[in-house]
C-alpha positions in Angstrom: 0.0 0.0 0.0 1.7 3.9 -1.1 1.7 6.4 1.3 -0.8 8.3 -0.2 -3.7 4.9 0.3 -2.1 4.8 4.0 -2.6 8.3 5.0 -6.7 8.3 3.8 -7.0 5.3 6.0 -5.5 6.6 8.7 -7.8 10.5 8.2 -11.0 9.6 6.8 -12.0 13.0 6.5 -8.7 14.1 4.1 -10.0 11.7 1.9 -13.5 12.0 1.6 -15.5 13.7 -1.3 -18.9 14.2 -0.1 -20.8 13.1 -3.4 -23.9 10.9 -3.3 -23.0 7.2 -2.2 -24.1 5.8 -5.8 -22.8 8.3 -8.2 -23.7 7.9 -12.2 -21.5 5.4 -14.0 -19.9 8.0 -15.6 -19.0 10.2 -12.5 -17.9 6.8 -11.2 -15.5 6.8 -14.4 -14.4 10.5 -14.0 -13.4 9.6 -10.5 -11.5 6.4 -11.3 -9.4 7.9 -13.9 -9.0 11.0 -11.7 -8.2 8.8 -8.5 -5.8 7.0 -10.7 -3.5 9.7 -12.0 -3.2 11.0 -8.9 -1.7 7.9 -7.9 0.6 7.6 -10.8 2.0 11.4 -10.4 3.5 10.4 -7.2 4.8 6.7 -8.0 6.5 8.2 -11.5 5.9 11.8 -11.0 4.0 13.9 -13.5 6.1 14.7 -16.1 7.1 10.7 -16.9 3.3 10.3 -16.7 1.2 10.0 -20.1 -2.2 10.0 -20.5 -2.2 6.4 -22.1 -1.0 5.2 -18.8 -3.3 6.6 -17.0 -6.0 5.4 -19.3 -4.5 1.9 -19.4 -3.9 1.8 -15.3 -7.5 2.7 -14.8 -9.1 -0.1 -17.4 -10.3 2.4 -19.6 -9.5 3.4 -23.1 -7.5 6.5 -24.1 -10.2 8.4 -26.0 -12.7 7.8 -22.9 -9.8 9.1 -20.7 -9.7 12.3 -23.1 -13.1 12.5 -23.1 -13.4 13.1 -19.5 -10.0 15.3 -19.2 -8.5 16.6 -22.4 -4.8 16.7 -20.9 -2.7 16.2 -17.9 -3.4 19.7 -16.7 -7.1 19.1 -16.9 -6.8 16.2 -14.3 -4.7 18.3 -11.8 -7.4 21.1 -12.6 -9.9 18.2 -11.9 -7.6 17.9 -8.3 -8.4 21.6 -7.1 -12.1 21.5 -7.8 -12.2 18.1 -6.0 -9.8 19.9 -3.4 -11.2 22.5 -2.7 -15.2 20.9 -2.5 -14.0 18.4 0.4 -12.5 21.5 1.7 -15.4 23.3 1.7 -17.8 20.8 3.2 -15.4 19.6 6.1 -14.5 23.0 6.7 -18.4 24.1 7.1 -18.5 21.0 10.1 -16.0 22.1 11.9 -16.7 25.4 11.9 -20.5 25.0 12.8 -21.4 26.7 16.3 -18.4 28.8 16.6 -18.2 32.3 16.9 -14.7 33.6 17.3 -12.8 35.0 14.0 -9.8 33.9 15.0 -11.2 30.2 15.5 -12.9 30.3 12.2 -10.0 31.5 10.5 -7.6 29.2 12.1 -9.7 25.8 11.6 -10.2 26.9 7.6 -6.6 26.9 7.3 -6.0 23.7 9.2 -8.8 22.1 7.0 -7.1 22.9 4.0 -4.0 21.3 5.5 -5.5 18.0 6.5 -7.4 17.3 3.4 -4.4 18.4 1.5 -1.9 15.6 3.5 -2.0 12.8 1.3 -1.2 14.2 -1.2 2.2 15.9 0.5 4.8 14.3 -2.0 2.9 14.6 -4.9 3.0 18.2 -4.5 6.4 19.1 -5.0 6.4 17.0 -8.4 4.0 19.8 -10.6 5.0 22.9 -8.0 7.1 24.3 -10.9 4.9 23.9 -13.8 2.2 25.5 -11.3 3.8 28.7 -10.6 4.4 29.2 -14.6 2.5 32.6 -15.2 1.0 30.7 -18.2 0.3 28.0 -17.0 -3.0 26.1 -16.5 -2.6 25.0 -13.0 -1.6 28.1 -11.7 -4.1 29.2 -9.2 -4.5 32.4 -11.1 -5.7 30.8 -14.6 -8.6 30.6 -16.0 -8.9 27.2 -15.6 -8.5 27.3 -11.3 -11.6 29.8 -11.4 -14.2 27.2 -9.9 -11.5 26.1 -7.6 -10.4 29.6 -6.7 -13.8 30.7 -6.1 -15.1 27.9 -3.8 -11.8 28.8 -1.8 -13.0 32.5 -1.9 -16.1 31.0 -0.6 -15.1 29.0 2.3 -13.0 32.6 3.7 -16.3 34.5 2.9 -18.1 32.4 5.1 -15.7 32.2 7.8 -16.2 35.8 8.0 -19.8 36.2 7.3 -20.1 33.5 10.5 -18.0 35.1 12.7 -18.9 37.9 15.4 -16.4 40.4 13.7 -18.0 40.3 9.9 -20.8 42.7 10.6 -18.9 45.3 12.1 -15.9 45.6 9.2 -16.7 48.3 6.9 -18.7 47.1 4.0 -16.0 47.7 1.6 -13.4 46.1 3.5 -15.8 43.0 4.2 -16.8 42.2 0.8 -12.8 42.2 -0.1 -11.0 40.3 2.7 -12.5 36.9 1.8 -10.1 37.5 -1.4 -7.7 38.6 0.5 -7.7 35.9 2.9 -7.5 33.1 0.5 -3.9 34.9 -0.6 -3.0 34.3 2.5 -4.3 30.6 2.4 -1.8 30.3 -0.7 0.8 31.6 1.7 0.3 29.0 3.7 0.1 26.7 0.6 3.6 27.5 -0.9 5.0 27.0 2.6 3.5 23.3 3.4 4.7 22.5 -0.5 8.4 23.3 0.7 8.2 21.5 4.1 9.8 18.5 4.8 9.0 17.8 8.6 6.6 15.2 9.7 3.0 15.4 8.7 3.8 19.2 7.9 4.1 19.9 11.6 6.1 23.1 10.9 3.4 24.6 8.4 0.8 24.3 11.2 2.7 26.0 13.8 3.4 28.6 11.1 -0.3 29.0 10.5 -0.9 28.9 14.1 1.5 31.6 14.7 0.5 33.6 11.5 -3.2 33.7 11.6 -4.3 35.4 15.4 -2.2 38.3 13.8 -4.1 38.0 10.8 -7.2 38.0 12.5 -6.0 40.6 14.9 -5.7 42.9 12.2 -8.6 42.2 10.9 -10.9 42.8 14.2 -8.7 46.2 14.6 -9.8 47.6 11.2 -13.3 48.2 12.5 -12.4 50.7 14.9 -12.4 54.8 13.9 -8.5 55.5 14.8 -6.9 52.9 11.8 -9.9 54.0 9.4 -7.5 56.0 7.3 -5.1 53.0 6.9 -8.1 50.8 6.0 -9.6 53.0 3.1 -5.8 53.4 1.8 -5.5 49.5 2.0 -8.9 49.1 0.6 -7.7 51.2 -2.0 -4.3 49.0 -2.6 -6.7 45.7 -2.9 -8.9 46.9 -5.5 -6.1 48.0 -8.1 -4.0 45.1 -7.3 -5.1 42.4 -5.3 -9.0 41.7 -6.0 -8.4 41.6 -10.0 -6.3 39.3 -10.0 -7.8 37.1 -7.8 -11.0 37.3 -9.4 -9.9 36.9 -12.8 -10.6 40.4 -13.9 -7.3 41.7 -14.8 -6.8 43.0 -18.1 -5.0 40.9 -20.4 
């Protein structure tokens, strides 16, 4: 058994995708082939992996592969969406109740890190083909939009849910979830780079990080720092928002 089959054994919840327990035949197939190359990118790595391996490891044809994902990068773009929906529904149980910013913040981060821990070694493998500018698995492409924006979501609820949201300046509030999902990818490119046991070091950096994330946040709502907020307000829309949100003039 690879790592990758160990560790969702050992964390159910990393490894579950909360579809319907008798999924059409041919989301069954999607998955398969999906499930499959993500095994093969971390047994021979990405670039030594073709699509007629895939196709052949998962007992299907190659045209029926390419009829569910076009090319390599469309099955890693397949990855984030599938990402970033168990993200979203494990995050919304844990953070159901709860009150506290800093809490909320804290266990979406965390979330993110245990769903994204089996698949630890595999991400170092397509890291540098990711940050390519031009690239379709950078997180900025037009091809991570669905991904991107259910990560959006998940920090827009955190906020919404929390005690702090309805006090931030309405400006502020409808761009911070953006912003905090930058911060996610923070966290992101650091757990890609770290080698210590089950990424021990990238939670105690996210631990560390995000009370003074959320500390900043909670003191934006008060009159004193107002002037600092509208001129950051100002920074994130010219420079920050578009780009997350795909707007950016090309």
């Amino acid at each position: 058994m690879n790592d990758a089959r160990a560790a969702k054994e050992e964390h159910p919840d990393a490894a579950r995708d909360p579809k319907p327990a008798k999924a059409p035949k041919s989301e069954q197939t999607r998955a398969l082939i999906l499930e499959t190359a993500m095994r093969l990118f971390q047994e021979r790595g990405y670039d030594k992996t073709t699509m007629r391996a895939i196709a052949q490891e998962a007992g299907v044809s190659v045209g029926n592969a390419y009829y569910y994902f076009d090319s390599k990068a469309s099955l890693i773009t397949g990855f984030y969406d599938r990402m970033s929906h168990v993200h979203a529904a494990l995050t919304n149980e844990r953070l159901e109740g709860l009150k506290d910013f800093e809490q909320r913040l804290e266990i979406a981060v965390m979330t993110w890190v245990d769903c994204a821990r089996p698949y630890h070694e595999f991400a170092g493998q397509f890291f540098g083909t990711a940050a390519d500018p031009g690239s379709p698995l950078n997180p900025f492409s037009d091809e991570s939009h669905p991904a991107r924006a259910e990560a959006v979501q998940i920090f827009r609820d955190v906020l919404e849910g929390s005690q702090v949201g309805p006090k931030l300046d309405r400006e502020l509030r409808e761009l911070l979830p953006d912003l905090l999902w930058l911060f996610l990818m923070g966290v992101v490119l650091y757990w890609v780079f770290d080698q210590s046991e089950d990424a021990e070091r990238t939670r105690a950096f996210a631990r560390k990080v995000t009370p003074m994330v959320a500390r900043a946040v909670s003191l934006s709502r008060f009159k004193v720092v107002r002037p600092l907020v509208r001129d950051a307000v100002d920074v994130m829309r010219e420079f920050v928002v578009p780009k997350v949100r795909n707007t950016v003039a090309k």
